[in-house]
Backbone as a printed PyTorch tensor [residue, N CA C, xyz], in Angstrom:
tensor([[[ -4.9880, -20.1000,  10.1000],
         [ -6.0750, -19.3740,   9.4930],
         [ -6.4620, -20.0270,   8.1760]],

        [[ -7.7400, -20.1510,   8.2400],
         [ -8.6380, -20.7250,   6.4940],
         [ -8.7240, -19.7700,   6.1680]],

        [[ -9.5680, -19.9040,   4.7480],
         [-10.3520, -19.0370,   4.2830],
         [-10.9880, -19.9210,   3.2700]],

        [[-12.5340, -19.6500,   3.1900],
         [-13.7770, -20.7410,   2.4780],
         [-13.8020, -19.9150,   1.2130]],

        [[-13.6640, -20.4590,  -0.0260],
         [-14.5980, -20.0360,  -1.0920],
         [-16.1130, -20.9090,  -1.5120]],

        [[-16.9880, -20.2380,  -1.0780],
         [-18.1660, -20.9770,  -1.4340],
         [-18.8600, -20.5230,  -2.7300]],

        [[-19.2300, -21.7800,  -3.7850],
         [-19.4990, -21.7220,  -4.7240],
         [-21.0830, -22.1300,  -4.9300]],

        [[-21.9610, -21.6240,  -6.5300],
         [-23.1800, -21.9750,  -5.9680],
         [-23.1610, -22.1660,  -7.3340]],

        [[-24.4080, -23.7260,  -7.3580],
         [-24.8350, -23.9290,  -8.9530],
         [-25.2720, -22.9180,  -9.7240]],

        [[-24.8220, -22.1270, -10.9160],
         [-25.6620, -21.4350, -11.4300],
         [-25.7410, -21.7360, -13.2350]],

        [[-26.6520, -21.4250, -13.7000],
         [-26.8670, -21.9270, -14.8970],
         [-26.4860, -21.3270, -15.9770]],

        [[-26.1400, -19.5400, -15.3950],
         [-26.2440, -18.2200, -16.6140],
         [-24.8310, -18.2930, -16.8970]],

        [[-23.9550, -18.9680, -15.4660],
         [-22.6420, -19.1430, -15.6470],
         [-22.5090, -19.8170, -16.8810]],

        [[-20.8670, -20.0280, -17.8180],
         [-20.5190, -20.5730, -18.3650],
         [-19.5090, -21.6820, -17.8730]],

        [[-19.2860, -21.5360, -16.5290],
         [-18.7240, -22.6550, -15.7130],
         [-19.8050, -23.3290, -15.1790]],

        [[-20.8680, -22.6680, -14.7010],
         [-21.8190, -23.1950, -14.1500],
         [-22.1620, -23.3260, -12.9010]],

        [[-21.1410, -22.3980, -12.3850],
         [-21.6640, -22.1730, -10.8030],
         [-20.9000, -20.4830, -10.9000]],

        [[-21.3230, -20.1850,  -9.1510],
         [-20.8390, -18.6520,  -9.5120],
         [-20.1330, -18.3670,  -7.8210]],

        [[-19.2560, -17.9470,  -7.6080],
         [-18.4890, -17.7380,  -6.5490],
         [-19.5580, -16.3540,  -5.8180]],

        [[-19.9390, -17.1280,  -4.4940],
         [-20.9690, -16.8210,  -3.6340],
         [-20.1900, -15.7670,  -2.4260]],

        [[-19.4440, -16.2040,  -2.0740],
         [-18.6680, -15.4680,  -1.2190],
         [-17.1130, -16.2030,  -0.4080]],

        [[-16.7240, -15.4680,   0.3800],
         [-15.2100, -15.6920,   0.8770],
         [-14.9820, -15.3640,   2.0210]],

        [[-14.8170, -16.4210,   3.2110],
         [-15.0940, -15.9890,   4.6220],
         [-13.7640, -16.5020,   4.9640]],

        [[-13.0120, -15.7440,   5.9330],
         [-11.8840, -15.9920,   6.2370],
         [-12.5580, -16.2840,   8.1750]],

        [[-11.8720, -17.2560,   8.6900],
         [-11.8510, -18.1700,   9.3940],
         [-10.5190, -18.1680,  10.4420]],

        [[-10.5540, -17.6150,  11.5840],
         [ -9.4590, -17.6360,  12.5410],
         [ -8.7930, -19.0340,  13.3350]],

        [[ -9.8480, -20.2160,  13.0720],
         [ -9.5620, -21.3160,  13.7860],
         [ -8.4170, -22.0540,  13.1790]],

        [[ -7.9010, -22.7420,  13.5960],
         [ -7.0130, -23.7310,  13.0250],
         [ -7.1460, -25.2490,  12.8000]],

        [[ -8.5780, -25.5150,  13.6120],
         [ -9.2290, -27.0980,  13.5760],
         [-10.1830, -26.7070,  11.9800]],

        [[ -9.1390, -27.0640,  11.1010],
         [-10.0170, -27.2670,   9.4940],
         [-11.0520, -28.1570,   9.5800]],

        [[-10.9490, -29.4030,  10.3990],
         [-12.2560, -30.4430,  10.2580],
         [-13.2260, -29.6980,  10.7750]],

        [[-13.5010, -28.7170,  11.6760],
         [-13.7060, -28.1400,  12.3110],
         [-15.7140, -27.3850,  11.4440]],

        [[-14.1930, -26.1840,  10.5920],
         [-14.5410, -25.9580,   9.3580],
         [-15.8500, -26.6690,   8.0090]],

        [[-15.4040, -27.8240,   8.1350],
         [-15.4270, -28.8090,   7.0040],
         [-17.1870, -29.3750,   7.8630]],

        [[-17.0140, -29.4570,   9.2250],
         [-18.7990, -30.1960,   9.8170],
         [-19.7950, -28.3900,   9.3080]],

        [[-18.8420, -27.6950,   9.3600],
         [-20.2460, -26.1560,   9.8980],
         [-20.8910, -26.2580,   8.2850]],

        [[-19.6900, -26.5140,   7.1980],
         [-19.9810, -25.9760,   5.6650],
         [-20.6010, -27.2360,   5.3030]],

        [[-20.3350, -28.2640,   5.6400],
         [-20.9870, -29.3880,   4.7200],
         [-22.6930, -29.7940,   5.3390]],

        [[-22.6130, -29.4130,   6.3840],
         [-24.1020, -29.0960,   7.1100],
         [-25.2200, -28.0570,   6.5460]],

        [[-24.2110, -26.6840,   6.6490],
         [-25.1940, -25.5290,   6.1420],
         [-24.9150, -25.2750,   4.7900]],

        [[-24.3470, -25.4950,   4.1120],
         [-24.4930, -25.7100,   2.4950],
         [-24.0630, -27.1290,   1.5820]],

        [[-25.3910, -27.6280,   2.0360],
         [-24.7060, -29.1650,   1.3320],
         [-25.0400, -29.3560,  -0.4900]],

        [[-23.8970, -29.9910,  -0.7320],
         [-24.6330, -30.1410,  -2.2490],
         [-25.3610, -30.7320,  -2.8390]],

        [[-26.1840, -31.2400,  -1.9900],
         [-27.5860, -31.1750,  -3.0130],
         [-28.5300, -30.3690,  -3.0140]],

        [[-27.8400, -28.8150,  -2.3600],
         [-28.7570, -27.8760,  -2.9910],
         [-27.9210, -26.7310,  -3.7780]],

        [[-26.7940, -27.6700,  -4.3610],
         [-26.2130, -26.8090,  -5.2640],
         [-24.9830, -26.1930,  -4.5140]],

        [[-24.4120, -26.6950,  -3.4900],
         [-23.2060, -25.7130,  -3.3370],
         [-21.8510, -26.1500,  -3.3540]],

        [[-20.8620, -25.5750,  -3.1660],
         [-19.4470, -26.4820,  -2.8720],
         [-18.9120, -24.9020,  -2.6580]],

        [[-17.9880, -25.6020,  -1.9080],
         [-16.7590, -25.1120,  -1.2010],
         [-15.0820, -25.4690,  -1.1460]],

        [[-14.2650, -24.8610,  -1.0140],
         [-12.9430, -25.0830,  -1.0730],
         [-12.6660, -24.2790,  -0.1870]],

        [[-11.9410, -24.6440,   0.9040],
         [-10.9540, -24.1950,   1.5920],
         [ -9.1900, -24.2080,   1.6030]],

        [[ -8.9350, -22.9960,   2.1590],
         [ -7.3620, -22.3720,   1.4730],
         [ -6.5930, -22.2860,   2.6240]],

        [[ -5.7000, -22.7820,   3.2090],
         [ -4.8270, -21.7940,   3.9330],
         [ -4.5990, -19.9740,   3.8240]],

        [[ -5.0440, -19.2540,   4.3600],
         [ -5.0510, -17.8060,   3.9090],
         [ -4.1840, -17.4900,   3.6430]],

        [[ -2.7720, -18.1040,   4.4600],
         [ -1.2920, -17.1630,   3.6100],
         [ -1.0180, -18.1420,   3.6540]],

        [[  0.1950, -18.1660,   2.2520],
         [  1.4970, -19.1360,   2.0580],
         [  2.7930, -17.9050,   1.9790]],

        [[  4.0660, -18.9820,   2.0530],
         [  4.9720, -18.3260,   2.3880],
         [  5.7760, -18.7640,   0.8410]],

        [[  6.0570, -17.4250,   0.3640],
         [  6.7150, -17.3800,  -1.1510],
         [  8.1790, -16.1070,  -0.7610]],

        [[  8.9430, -16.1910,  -1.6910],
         [ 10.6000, -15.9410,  -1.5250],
         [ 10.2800, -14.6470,  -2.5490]],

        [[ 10.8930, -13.6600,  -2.0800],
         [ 10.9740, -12.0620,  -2.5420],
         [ 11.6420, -12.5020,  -4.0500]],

        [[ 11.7470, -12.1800,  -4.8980],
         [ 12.4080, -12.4110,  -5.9840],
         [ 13.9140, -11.5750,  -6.4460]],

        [[ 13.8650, -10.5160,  -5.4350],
         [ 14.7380,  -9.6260,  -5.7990],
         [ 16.0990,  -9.9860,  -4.1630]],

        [[ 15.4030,  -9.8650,  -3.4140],
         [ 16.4660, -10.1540,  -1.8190],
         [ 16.3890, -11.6530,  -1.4400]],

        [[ 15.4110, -12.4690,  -1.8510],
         [ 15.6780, -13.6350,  -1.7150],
         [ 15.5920, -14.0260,  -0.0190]],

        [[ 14.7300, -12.2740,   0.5470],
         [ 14.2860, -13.0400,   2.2010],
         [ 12.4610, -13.8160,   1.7970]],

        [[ 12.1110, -14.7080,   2.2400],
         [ 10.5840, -15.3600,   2.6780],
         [  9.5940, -14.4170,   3.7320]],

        [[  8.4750, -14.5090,   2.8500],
         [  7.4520, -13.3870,   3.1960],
         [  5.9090, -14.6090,   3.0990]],

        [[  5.3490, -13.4470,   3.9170],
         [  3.3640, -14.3040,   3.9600],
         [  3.0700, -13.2220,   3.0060]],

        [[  2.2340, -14.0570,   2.5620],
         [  1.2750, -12.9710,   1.1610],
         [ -0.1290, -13.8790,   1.3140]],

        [[ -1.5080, -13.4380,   1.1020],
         [ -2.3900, -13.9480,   0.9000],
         [ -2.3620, -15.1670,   0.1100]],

        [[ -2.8500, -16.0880,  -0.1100],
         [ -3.0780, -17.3830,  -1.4490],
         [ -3.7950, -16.2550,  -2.7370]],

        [[ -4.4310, -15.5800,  -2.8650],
         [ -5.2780, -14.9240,  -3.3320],
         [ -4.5940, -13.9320,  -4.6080]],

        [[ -3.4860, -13.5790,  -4.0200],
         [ -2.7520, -12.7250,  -4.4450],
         [ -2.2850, -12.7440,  -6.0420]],

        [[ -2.9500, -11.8310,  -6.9100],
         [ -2.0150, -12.2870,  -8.1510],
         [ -1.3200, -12.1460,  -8.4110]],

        [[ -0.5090, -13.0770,  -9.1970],
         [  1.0920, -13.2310,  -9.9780],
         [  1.7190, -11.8110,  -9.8540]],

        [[  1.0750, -11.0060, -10.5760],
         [  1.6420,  -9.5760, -11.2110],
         [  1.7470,  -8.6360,  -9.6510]],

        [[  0.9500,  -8.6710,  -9.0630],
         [  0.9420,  -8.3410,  -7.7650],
         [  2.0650,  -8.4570,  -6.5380]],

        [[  2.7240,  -9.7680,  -6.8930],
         [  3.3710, -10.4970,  -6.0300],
         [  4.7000,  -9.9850,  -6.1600]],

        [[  5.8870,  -9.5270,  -4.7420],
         [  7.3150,  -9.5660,  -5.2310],
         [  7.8440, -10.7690,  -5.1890]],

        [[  7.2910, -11.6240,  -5.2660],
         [  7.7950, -13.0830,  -6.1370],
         [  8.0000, -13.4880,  -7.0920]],

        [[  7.2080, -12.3470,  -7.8740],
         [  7.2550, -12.6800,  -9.0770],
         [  8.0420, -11.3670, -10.3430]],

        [[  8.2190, -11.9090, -11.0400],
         [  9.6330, -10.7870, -12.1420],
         [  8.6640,  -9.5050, -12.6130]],

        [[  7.4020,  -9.9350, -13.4640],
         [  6.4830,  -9.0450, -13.5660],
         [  6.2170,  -7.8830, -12.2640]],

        [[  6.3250,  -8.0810, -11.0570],
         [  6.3910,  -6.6290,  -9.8870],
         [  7.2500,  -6.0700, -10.2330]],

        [[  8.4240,  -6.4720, -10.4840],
         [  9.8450,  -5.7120, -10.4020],
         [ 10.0800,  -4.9590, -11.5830]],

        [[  9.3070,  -5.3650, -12.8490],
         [  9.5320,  -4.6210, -14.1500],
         [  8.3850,  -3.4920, -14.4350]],

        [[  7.3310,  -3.5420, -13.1280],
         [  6.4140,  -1.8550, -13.3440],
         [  7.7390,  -0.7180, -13.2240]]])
């Protein structure tokens, strides 16, 4: 499983582009992926994209068994991380 973040030039930004949307993707052929996005949003009309593996596999912090969690997921969010365990 992917998942696309597509980004779009924008000017009001202070980065300068602005996160357009986030499509998660069931296939597993990434090149796949990579012909549909660079076709229908190419950058020279301002766009880009990054694609993610949707889950990675990170270690509980407290039992020390391996779990899927989104990529997405923040730090504080995560039982991977010390900050979950000290709410």
């Amino acid at each position: 499983m992917f998942t696309v973040e597509l980004y779009k030039r924008d000017a009001r930004k202070k980065s300068g582009e602005r996160l357009d949307r986030k499509v998660d993707h069931s296939t597993a052929d990434r090149s796949a992926i990579v012909e549909v996005y660079s076709k229908k949003y190419p950058a020279s009309k301002g766009y880009r994209y990054e694609i993610h593996k949707t889950y990675v596999t990170r270690k509980n912090l407290m039992g020390g068994a391996e779990f899927q969690e989104r990529y997405d997921t923040p730090y504080y969010c995560s039982p991977s991380s010390e900050s979950y365990w000290s709410m």
